[in-house]
ZAMIMAR-301501 format. One record per residue: x, y, z of N, C-alpha, C in turn. Coordinates in steps of 0.001 Angstrom, whole numbers, plus 524288, in hexadecimal, padded with zeros to 5 digits. Example, Ala and Ser with C-alpha at 12.3 -4.5 7.8 and 13.67 -1.06 7.14 Angstrom:
<pts>
833867E9C681E788300C7EE6C81E78833907F31C81E78;832327F73681BA8835667FBDC81BE4832648001E81EBE;
</pts>
This chain:
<pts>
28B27D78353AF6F28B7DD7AB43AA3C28616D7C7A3A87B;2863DD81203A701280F4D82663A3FA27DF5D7F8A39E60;27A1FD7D9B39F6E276D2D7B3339BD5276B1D7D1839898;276ACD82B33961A277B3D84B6391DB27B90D848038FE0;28080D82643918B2844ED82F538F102852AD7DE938C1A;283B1D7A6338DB0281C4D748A38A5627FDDD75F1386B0;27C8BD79A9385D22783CD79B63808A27B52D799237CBE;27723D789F3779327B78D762B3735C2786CD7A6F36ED5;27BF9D7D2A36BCB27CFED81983697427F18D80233649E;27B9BD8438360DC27B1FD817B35A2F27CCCD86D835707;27F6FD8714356B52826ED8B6E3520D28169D8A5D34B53;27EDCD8D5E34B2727DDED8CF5344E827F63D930E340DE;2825FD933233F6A28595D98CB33D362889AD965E3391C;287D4D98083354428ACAD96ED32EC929009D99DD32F79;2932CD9ADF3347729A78D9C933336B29BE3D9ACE338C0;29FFFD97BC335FB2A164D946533B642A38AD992533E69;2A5CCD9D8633E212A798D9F7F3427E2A50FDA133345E7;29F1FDA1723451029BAEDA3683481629AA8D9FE034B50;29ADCD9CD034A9A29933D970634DA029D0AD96A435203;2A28CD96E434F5F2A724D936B3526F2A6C4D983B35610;2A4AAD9F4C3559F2A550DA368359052A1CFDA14135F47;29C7ED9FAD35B19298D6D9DDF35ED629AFBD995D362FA;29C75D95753613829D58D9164362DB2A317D929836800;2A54DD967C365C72AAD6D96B136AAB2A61BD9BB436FB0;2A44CD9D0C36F8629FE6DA1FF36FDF29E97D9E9037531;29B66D99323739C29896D96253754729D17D93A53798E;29FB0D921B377522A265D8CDA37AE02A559D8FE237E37;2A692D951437DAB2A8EAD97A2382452A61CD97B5385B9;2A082D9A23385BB29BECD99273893929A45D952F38AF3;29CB8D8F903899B29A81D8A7D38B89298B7D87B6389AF;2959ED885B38502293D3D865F3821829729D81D337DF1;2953ED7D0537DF429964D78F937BF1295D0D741A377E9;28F45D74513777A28D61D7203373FC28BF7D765D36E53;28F1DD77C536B7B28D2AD7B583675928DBCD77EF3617E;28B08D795F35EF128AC9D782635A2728A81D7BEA356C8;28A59D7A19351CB28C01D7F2B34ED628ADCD7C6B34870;28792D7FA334582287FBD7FC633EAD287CAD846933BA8;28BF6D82963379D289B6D8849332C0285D1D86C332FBF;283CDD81E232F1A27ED5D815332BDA279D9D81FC32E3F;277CFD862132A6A27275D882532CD926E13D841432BF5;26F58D8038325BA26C83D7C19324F226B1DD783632AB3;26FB4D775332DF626FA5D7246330D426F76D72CC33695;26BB6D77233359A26B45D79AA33C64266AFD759833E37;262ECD738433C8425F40D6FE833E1026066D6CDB33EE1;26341D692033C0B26750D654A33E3F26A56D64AD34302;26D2BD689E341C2270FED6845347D626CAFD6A0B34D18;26A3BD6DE934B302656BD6CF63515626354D6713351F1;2619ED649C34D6826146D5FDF34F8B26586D5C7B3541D;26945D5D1334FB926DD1D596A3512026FFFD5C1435771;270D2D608D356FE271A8D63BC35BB626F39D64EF360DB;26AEDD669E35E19265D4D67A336224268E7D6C3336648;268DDD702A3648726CE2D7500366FB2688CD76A236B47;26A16D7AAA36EE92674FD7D0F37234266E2D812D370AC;26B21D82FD36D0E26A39D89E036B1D26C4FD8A3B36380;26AFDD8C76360A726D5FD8C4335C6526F1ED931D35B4F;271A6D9409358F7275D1D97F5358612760AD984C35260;27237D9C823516327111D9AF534A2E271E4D9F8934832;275B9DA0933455D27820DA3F83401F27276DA7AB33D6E;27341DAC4433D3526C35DAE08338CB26ED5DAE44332AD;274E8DAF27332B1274DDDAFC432C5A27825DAA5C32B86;27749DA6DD328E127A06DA37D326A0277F3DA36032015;27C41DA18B31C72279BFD9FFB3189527734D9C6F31562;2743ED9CB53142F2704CD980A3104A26AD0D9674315ED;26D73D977531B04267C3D968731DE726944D9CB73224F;263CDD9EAE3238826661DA1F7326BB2648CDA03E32D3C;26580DA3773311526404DA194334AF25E64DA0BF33743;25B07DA5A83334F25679DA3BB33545253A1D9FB533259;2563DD9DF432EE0252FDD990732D0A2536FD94AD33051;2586CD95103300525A66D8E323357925741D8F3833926;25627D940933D4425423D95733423A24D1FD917C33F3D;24C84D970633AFC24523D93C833BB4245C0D8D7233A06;24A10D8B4E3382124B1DD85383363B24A21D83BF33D2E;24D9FD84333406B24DABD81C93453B247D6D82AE3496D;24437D880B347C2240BFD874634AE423CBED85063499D;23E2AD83ED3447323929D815C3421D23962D7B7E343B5;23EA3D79143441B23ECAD74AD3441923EEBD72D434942;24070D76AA34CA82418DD7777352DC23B35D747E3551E;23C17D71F83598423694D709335C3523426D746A35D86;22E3CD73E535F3A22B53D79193610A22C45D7AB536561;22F1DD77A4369CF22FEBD791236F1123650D78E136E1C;2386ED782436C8723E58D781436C10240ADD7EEF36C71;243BAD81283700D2458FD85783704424C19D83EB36FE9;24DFAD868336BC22536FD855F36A28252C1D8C7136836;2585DD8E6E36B63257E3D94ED368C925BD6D94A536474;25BF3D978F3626425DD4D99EF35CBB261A0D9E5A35F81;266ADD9FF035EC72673ADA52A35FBC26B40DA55235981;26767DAA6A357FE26948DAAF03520126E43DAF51351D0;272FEDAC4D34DBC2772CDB0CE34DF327774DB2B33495E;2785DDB8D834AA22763CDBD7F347A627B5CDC187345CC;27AC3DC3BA3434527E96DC875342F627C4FDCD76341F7;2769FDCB8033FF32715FDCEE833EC726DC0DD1F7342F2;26CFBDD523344F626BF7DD6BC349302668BDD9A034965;26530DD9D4343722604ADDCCC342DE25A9EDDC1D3446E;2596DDDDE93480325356DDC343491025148DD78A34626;2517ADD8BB3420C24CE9DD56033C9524E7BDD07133E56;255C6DCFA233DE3256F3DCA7B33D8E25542DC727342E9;2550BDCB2C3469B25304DC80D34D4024C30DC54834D8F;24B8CDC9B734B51245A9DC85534AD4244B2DC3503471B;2471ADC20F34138246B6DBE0233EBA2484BDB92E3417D;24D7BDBC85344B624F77DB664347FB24B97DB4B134B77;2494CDB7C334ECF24430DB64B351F523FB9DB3CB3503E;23DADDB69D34B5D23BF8DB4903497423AEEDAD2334708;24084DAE3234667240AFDA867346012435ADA4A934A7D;242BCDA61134F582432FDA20C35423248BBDA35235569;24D25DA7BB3554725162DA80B355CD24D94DAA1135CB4;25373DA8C1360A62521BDA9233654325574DAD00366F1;25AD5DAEC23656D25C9FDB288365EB260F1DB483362BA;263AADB76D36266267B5DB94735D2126D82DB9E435F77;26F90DBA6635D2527601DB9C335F3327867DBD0435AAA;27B84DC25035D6527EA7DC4B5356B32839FDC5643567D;285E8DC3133517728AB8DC59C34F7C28BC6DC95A35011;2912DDCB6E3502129514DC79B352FB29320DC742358D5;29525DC26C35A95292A7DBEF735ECE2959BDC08C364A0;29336DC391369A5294E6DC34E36D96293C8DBE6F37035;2982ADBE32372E62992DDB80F3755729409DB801379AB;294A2DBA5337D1829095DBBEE380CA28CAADBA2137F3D;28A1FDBE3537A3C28664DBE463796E28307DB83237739;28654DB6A4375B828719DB0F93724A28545DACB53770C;2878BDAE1F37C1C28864DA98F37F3F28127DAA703817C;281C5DB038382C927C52DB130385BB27700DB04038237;2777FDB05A37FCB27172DB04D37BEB27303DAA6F37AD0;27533DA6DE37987273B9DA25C379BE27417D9F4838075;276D5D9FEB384642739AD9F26388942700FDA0F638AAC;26BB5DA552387AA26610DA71F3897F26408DA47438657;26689DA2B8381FB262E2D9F3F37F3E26308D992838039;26646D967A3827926672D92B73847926364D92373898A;26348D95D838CF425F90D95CA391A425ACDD95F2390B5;25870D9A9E38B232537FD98AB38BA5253C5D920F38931;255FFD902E386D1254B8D8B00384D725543D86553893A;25837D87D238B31257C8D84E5392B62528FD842D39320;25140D89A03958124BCBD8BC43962224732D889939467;248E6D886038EFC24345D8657389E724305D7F7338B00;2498ED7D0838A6E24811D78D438AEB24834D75F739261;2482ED78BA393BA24427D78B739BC623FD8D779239A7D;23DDFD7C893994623807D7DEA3999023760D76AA394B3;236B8D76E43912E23561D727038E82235C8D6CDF3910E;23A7CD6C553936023C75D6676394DF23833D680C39894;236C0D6C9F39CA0232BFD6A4C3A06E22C83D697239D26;22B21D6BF039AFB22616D6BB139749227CFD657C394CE;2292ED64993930F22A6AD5ED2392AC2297DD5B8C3964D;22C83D5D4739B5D22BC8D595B39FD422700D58B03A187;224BAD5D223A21221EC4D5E833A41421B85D5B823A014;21988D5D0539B2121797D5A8D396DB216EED543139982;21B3FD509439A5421AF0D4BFA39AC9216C1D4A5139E16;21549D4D403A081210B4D4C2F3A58A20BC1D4FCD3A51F;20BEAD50F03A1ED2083ED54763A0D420073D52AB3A0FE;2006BD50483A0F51FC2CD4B3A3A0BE1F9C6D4BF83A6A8;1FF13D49773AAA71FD6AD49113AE901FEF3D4A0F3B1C6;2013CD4FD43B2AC201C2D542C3B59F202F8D59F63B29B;1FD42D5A373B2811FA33D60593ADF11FC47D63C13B237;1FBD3D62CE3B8481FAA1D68173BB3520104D699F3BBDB;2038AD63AB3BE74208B4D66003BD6D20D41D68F73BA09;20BBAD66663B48620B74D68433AFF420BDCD6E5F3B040;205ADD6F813B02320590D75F43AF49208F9D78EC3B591;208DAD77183B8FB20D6DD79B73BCC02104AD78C23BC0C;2141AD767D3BA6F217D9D75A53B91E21AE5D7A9F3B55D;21744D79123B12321899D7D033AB63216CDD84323AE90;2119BD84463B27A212E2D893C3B367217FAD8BEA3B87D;21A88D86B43BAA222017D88673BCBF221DBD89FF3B980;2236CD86E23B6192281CD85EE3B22A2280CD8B1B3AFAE;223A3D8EB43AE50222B4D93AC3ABA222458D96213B00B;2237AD97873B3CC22389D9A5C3B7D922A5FD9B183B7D2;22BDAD969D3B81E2317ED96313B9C623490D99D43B4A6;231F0D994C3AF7523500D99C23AB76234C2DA0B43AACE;22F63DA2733AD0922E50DA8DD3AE33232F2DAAAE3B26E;23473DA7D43B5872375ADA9233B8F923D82DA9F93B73E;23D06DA5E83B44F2435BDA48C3B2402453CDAB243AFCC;24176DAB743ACBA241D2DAF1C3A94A2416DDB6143ADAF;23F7DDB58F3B19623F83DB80C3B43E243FFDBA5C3B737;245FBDB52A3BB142490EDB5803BE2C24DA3DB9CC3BF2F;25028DBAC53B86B25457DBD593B4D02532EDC3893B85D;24E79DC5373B6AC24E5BDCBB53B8B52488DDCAEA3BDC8;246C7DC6073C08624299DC6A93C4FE24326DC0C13C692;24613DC5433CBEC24856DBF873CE29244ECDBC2F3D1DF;23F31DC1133D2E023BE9DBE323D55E23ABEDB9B83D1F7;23939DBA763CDF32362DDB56D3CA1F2306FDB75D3C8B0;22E44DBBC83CC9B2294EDBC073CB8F226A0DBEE53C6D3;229FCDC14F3C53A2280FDC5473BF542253ADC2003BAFE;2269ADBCB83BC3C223B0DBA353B5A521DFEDB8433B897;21D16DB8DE3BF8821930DB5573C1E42141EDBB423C00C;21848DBD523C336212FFDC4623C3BF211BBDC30D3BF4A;2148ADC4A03B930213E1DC62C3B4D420FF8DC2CB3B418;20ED1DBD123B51720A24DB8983B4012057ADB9A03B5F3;20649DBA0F3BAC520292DBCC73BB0520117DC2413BD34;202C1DC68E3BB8A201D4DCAFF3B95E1FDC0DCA453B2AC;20044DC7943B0FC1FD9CDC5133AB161F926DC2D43ABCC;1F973DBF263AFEA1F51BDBDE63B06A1F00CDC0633B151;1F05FDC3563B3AA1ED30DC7BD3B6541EBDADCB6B3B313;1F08DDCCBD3B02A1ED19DD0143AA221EA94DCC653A60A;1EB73DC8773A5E81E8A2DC5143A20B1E31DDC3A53A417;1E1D4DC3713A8E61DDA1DC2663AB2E1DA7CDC7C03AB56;1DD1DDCC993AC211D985DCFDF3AA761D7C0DD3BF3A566;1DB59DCE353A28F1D85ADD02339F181D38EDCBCF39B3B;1D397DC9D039EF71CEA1DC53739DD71D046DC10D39C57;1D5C9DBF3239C6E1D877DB9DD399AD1D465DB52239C29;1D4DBDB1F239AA01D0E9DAC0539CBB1D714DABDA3A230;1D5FCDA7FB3A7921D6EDDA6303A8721DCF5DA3413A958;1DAF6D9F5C3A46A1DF12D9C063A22E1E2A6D9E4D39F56;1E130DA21639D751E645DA64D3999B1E8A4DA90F39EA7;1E6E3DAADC3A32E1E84ADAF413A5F91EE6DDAC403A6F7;1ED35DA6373A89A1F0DEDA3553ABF91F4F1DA1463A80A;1F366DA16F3A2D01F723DA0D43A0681FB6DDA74C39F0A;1F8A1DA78639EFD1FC5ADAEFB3A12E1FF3EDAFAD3A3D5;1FC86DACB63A9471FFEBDAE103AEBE2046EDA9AF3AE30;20459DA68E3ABF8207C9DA2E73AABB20C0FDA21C3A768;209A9DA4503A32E20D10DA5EF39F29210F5DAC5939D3F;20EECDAEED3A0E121201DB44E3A18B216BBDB4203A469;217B9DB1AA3A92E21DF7DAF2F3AB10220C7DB00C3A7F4;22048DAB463A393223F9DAB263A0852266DDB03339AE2;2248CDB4BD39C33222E9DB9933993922A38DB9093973F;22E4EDB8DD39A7E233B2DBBC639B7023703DB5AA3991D;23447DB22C398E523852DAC37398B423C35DAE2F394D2;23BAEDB117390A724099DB26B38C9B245AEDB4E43904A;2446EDB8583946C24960DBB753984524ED0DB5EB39A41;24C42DB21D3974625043DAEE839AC7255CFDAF2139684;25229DAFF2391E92565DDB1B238CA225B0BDB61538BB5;256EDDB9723911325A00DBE583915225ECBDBF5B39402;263DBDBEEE3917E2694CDC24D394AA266F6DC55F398C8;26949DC4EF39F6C2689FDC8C53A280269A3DCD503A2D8;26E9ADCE7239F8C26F54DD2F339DC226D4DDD70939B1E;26874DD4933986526489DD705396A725D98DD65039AD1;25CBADD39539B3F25ACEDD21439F1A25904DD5743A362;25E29DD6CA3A7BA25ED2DD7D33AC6F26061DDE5F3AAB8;26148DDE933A6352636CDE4353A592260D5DE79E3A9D5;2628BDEDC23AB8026130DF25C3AF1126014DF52D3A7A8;259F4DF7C33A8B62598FDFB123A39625911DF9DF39F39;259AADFDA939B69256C6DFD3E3950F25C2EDF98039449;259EADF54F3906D25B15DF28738C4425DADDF5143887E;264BADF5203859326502DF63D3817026088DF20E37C5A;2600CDF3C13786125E26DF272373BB25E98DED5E37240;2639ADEB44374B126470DE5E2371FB26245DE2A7377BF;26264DE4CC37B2B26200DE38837F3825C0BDE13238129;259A5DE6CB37FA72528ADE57D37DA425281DE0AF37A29;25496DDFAF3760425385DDCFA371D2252B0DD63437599;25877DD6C3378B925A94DD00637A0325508DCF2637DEF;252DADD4443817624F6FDD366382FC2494BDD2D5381C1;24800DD4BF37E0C243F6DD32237AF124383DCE04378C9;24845DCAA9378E0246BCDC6D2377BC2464ADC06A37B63;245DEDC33037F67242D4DBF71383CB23E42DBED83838B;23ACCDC15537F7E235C1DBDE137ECE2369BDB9B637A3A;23891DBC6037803238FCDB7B73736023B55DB33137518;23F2BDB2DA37A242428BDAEB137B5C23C7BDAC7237FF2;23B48DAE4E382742357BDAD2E3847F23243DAA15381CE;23166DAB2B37D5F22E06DA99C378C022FA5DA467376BF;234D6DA4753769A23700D9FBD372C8238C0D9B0F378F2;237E6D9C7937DDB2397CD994738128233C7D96D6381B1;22FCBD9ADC382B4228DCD96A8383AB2286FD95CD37F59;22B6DD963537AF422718D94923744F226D2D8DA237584;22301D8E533714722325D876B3705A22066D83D8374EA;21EBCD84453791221C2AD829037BD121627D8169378EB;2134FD7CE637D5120D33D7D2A37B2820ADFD7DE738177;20E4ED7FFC383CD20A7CD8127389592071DD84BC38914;203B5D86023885320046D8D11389E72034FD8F5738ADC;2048CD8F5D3906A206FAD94673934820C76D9621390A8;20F48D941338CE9215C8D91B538DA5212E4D9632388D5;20FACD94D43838F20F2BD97BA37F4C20D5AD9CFD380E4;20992D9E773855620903DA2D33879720E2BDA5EF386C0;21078DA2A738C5E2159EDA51A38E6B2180ADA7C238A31;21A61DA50F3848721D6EDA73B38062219BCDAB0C37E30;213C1DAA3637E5F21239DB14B37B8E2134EDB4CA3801D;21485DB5443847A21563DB6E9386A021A3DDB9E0386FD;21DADDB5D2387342246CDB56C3874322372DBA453822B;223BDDB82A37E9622297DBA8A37A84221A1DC10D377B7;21C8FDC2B437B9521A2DDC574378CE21969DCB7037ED4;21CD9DC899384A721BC6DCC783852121D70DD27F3881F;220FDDD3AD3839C22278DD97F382B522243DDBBD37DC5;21DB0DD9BE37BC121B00DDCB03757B21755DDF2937AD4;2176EDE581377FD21356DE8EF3795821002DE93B37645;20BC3DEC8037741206BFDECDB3758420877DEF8F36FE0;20CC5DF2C23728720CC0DF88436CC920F5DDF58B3676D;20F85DEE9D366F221416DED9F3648621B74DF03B36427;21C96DF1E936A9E22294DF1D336A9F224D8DEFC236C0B;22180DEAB236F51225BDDE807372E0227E0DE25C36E51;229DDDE0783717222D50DD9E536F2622A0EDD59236F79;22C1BDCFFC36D4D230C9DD27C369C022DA3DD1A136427;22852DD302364DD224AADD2DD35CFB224CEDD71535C0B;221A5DDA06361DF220F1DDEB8360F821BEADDEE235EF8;21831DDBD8361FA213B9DDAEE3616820F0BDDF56363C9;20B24DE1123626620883DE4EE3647720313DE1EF364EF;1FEF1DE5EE369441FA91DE44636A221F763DE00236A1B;1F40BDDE6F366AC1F0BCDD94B368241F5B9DD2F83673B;1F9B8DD4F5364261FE66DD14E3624C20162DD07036509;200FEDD1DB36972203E5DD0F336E8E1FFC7DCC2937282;20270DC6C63734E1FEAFDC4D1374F81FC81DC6E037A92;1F877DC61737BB11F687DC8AC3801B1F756DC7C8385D2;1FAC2DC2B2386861FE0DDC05838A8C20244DC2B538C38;20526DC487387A7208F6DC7323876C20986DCD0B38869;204D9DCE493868F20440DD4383898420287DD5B438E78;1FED3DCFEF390101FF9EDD0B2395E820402DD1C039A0F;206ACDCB9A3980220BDFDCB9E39B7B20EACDD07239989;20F0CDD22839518212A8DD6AA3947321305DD9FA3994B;20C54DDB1839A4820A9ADE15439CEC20C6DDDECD3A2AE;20BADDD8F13A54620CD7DD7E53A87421315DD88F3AB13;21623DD5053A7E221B65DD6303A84321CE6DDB563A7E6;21B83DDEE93A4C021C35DE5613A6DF21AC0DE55E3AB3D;216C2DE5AF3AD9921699DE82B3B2FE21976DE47D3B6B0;2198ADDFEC3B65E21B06DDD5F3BA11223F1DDEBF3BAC6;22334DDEE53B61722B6BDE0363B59B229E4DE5DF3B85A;22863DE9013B7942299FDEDF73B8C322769DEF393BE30;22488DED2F3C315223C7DEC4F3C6FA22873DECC83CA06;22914DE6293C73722EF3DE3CD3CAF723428DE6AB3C9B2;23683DE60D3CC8F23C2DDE6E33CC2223FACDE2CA3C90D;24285DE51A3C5882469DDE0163C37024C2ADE34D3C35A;25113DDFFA3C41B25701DE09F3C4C225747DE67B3C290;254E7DE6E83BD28254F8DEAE43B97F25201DF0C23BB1A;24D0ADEE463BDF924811DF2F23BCD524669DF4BA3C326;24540DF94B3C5262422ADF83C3C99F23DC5DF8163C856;23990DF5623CB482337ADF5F83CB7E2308FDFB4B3CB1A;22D6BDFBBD3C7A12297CDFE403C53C224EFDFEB03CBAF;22147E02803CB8521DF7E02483CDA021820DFF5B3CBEF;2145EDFC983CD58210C6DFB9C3CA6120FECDFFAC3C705;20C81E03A43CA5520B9CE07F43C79120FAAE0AE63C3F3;2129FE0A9C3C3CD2160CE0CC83BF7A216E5E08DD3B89C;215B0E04E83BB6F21643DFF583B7DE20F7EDFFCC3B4DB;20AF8E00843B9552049FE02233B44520752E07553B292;20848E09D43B44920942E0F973B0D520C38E0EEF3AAAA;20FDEE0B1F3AB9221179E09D13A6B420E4BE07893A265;20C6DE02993A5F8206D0DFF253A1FE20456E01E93A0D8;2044CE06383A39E1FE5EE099D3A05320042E0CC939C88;20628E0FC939C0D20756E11173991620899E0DEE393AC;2095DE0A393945A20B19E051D38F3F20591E011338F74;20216E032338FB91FCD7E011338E391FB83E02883880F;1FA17DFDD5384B91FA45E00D237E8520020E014037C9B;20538DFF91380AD209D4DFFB437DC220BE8DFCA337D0F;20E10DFABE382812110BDF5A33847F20BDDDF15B38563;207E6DF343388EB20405DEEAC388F81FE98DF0FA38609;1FB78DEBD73863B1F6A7DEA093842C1F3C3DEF533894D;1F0ADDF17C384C51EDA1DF55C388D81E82BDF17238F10;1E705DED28389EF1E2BBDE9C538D6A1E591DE7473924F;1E9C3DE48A3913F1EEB1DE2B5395161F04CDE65E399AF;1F193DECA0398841F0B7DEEEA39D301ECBBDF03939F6E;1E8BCDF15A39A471E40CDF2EA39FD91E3D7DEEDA3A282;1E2C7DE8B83A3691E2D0DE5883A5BD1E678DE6D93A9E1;1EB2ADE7603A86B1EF97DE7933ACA81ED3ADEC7F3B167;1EB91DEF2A3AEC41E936DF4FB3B3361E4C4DF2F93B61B;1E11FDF0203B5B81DD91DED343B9061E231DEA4C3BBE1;1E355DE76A3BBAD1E709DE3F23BE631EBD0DE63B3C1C3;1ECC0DEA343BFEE1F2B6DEDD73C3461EF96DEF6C3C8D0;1E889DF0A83C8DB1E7B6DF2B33CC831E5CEDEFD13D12C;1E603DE9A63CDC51E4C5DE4EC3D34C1EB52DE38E3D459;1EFA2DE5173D2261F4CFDE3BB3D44A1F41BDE47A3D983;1F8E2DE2F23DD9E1FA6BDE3F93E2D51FC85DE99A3E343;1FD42DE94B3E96B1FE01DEEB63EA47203F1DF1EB3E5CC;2078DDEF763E55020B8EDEEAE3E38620C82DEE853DF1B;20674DED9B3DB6820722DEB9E3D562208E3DE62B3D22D;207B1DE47E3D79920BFBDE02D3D417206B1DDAA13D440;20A63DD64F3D18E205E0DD0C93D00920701DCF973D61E;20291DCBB93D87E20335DC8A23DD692064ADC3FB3DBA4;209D6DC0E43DDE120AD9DBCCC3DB422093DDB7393DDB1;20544DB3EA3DB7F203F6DAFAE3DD80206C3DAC7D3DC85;207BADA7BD3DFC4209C3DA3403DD2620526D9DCB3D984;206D0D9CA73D65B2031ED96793D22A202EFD93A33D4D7;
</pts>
């Protein structure tokens, strides 16, 4: 039986029919620990008492609305604790997505409710929470020995990243190697552009994990052949944010890297990209590396979807989206560096 289907599921919606819709929704799909309230007051409570894996929270109720309960629960929520939110809506307007984000909603669900849709966005959201509490129970395990085995320790935690770049990989590169190049590809622009050292390797380390949100992503969107309808873009834009909220909360270096990373990088230079829409020096500078990296490196290779780009056709682009998409200093770096590539263009790949 699937482990997700154990998870235990918290319905909070002020009309019971919405609930009892949810709840037959659910148990057709397998699902058989659910819970359920119309009081928006006593949602802290029953997470206590409950301790759900996913909560399923109403945005209009009356006398509390939904984003108050949401910032009630993250406030009170632990700092490493990942429990998703998927907020139900009938509201569809930009503003209201962004407020929901704003306040720690992890993904949205709308009236009236496709069953499908219902089942799939809370098992992407249950997988990343798989995901979140792995990665933790081993940082836990590791932690315990930490004293007196430092070296194993840090190999350990840089498998464990490695593996989690991959995970996220696997979906559309079945080699595995796209998150290794991309590290160090990063690396290599961070070094020329004078980074210390010790930052370079936290680069090469922490760029892997650039894609960890794709595990959020339906294959259907995902694996698509071609342009993205609109809503389609949207579900996919928000694999950084699901990126973001899977490394948040850590106190490792690399792990807080990783999420500005996860994070921040498909904001372009020109302020158009996602998902702030952050421009120039406000774009952290990690992030615009790996950005420029992961461009060339996706468009090289071949994926299910795309054929391979030529090197040279791939700088022709960078040079055209220099000042747009990237940091102008970031490519010139990259143009010193394209001309020590291999015959082929591509990163060598060493093994750690």
């Amino acid at each position: 039986m699937d482990a997700r289907l154990t998870a235990k599921i918290l319905i909070v919606d002020d009309q019971e029919y919405n609930i009892s819709l949810l709840e037959r929704i659910l148990k057709r799909a397998g699902y058989e620990d659910i819970y359920s309230t119309e009081d928006p007051h006593g949602v802290l409570d029953m997470i206590r008492r409950v301790d759900p894996d996913i909560v399923l929270l109403d945005l209009h109720m009356p006398g509390r609305d939904g984003l108050q309960v949401l910032q009630e629960i993250r406030e009170q929520g632990e700092e490493d604790q990942y429990l998703p939110v998927l907020m139900l809506t009938a509201d569809t307007t930009p503003e209201v997505k962004q407020q929901g984000l704003q306040f720690g909603a992890n993904d949205f669900l709308t009236k009236p409710y496709d069953r499908t849709e219902v089942v799939l966005r809370i098992r992407n959201l249950l997988k990343t929470r798989e995901l979140h509490l792995q990665l933790q129970q081993q940082n836990n395990t590791l932690e315990e020995s930490v004293r007196e085995r430092t070296k194993e320790l840090s190999q350990a935690k840089l498998e464990m990243m490695q593996l989690l770049g991959r995970a996220a990989e696997y979906r559309d590169d079945m080699t595995g190697q796209h998150t290794h190049r991309v590290g160090e590809l990063s690396a290599r622009i961070a070094e020329r552009l004078g980074f210390p050292l010790r930052e370079v390797d936290m680069i090469r380390k922490a760029a892997p994990l650039h894609d960890i949100g794709k595990i959020g992503i339906p294959d259907e969107i995902l694996l698509k052949p071609g342009r993205f309808e609109p809503h389609e873009f949207e579900r996919m834009k928000a694999h950084t944010t699901i990126g973001a909220n899977i490394l948040g909360g850590s106190y490792f270096n690399i792990l807080q890297l990783a999420r500005v990373i996860a994070q921040s990088h498909h904001e372009k230079w020109d302020g158009t990209g996602y998902p702030e829409r952050l421009a120039g020096e406000h774009i952290p500078i990690e992030a615009r590396i790996v950005a420029l990296a992961d461009f060339y490196d996706a468009l090289t290779h071949e994926r299910p979807y795309k054929r391979a780009w030529t090197p040279e056709e791939t700088m022709e682009e960078i040079r055209r989206q220099r000042g747009v998409h990237f940091d102008p200093r970031v490519v010139d770096a990259f143009e010193e560096l394209f001309a020590g590539l291999d015959s082929q263009g591509v990163i060598e790949i060493t093994s750690n």
